[in-house]
C-alpha positions in Angstrom: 49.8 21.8 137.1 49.3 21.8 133.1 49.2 26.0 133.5 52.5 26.1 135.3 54.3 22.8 133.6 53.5 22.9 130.4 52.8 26.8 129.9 55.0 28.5 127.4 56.8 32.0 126.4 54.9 34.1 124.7 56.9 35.1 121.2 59.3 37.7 120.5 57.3 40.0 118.2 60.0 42.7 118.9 62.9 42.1 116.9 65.0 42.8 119.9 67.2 39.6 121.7 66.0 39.3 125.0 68.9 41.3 126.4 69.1 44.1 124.0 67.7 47.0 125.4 65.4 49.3 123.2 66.6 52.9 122.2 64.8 55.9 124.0 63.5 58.3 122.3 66.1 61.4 123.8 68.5 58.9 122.4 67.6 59.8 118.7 67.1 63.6 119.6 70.4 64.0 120.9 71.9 62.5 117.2 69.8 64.7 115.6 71.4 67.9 117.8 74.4 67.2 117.1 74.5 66.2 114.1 72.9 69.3 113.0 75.8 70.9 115.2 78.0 69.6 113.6 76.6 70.9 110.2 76.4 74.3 111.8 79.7 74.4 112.4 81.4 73.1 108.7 78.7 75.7 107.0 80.1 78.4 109.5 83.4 77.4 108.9 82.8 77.5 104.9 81.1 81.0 105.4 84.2 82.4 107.4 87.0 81.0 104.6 84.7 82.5 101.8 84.6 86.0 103.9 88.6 85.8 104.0 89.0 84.9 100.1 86.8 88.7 99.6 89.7 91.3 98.4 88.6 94.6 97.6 87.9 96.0 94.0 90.6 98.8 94.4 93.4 96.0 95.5 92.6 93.3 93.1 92.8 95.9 90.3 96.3 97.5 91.0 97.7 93.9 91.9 96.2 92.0 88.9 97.5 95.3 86.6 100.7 96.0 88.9 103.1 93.5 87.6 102.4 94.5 83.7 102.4 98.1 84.5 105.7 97.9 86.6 107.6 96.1 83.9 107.0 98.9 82.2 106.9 102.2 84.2 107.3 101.3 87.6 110.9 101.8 88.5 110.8 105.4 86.7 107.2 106.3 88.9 109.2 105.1 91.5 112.4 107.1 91.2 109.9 110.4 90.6 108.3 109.7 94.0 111.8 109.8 95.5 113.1 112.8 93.4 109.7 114.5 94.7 110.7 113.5 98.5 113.8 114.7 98.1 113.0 118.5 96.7 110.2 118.6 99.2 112.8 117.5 102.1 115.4 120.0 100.4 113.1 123.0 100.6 111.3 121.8 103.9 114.8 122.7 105.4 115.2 125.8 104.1 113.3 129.3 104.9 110.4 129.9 102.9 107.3 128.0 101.5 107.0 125.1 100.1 104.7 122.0 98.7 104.7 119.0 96.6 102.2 117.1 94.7 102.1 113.0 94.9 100.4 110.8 93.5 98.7 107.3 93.8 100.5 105.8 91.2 103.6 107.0 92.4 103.2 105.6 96.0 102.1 102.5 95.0 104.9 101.9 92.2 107.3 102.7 95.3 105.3 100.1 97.6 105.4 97.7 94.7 109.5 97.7 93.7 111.7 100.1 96.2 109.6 98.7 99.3 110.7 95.2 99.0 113.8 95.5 97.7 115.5 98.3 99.7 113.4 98.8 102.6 111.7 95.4 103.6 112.5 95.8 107.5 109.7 98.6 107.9 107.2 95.8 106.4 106.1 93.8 109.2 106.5 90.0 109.1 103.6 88.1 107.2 102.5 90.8 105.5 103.6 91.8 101.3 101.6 93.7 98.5 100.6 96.9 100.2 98.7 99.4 98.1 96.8 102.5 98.5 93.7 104.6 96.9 93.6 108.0 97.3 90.4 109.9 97.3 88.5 113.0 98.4 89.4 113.6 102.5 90.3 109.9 102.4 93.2 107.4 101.9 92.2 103.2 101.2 94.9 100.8 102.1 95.1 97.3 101.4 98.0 94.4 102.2 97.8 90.6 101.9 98.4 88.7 105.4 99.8 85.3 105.4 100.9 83.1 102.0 99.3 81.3 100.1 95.9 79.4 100.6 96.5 80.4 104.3 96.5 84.3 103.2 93.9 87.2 103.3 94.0 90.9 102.4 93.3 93.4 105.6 92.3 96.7 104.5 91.8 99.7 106.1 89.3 103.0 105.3 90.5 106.3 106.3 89.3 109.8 106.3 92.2 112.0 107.1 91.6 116.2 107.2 93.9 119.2 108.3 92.1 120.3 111.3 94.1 123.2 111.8 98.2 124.0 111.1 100.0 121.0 112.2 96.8 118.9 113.3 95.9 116.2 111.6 92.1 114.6 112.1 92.4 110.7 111.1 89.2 108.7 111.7 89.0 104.8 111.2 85.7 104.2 108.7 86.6 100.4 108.2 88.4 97.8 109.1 87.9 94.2 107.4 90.2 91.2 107.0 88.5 89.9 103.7 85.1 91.0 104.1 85.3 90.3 107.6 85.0 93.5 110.0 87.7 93.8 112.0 87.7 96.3 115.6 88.1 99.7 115.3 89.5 100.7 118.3 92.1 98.6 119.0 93.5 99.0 115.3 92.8 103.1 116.1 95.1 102.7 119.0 97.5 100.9 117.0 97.9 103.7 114.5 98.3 106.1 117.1 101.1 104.1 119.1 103.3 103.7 116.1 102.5 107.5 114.8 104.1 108.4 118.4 107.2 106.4 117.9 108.0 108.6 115.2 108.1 111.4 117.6 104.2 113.1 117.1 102.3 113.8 120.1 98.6 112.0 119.8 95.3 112.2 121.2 92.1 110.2 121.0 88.7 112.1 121.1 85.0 112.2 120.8 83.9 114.4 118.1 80.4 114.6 116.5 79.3 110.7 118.0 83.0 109.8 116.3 86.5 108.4 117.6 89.3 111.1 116.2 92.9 110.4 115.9 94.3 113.9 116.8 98.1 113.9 116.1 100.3 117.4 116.7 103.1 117.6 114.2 106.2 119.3 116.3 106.8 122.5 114.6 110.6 122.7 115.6 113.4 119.5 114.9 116.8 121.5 114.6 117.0 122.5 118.4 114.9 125.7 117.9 116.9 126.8 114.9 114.0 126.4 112.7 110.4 125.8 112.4 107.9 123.9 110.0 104.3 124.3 109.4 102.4 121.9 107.3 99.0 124.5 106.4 97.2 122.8 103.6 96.6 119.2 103.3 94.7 118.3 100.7 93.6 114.3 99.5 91.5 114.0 96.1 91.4 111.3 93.8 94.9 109.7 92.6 96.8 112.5 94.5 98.0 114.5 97.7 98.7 118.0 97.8 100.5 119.3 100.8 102.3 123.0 101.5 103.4 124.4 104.6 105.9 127.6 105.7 109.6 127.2 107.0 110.7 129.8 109.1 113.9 130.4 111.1 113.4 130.4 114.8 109.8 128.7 116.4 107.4 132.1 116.5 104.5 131.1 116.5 102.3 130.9 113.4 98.8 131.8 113.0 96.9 129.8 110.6 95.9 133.0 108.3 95.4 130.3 105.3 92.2 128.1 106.3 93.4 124.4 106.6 92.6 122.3 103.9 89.4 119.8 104.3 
């Protein structure tokens, strides 16, 4: 009788009310996971807005130097690039050979002031500043996408060769969006979709383990009364030289003059 009457609970040494049920173990792992999840993601999503904050050597230069340097000479590098284009375009018309000689600075002081101003339509929407670096066999080009702190520069490495009179040979190196890499073959296939609306014929191949950009320039755009053949092309740094052969009527031309590469 005294065991069962007068027996009585042994004490709480737990902490716990009597209710409260104690925490398991996969309780405090499954914090811990995400948690650290969590962390994962905010230091991935740093890592990504530092990537799209890279812009490339080439581009920051002309931009941080551009708006001094087209105070100064920009309009007038811009008016020679059209007076260029316009003697080229003049003789390109007419019977006989004929060439031109353009240069980086010239393109970009055009991209920097007649662009914008006269010609904004052929810019696509959310995208201002182009520029471009000319070097051996290759052209770098460079835009900024989006305004402000929600902007990044895309740029594009491309090697570009003459592979024969009226070929051009255009291969993709890079593609980043800050110093992220972007794909290549959809941007490829891009290029060659709007180079086609302009009335070129295109072709994607496989040459030596790399994706070519083959585009045939028409040789004939006056209804047979004349023909045009671009036979040197030639890219170097801070310029393009290109010369070619008008003749009247569309015989065909051999390609005595090896093709620029």
């Amino acid at each position: 009788m005294r065991d069962s009457l007068g027996a009585r609970e042994a004490p709480n040494t737990t902490g716990l009310l009597p209710d409260e049920p104690s925490k398991s173990p996969s309780t405090g792992r499954l914090r811990r996971l995400v948690l650290g999840g969590l962390v994962a993601v905010a230091c991935g999503l740093v890592g990504v807005a530092v990537c799209l904050q890279h812009v490339p050597d080439f581009y920051r230069e002309r931009i941080a130097t551009g708006d001094a340097e087209i105070a100064a000479v920009g309009e007038h590098d811009s008016r020679r690039l059209l007076t260029k284009l316009s003697a080229l375009h003049g003789a390109f018309v007419q019977p006989g050979p004929w060439e031109a000689a353009i240069s980086e600075r010239e393109i970009n002081a055009w991209l920097r002031t007649d662009l914008p101003r006269n010609h904004g339509r052929l810019l696509p929407w959310g995208l201002a500043e182009p520029q471009v670096e000319l070097g051996p066999k290759r052209v770098r080009a460079a835009v900024r996408v989006g305004s402000g702190l929600f902007s990044a520069v895309a740029s594009l490495d491309v090697e570009v060769l003459l592979r024969d009179v009226n070929q051009l040979g255009i291969v993709l190196e890079d593609a980043r969006l800050g110093a992220l890499p972007l794909p290549r073959g959809p941007i490829l296939r891009e290029i060659a979709r709007r180079i086609a609306q302009l009335g070129m014929v295109t072709e994607l191949r496989r040459l030596d383990g790399r994706t070519v950009l083959v585009v045939y320039i028409p040789s004939t755009h006056e209804a047979g009364m004349m023909s045009h053949w671009l036979q040197s092309l030639a890219l170097q740094k801070g310029e393009v030289l290109v010369s070619g052969l008008t003749r009247q009527g569309v015989e065909r031309l051999r390609a005595d003059v090896p093709a620029a590469r």
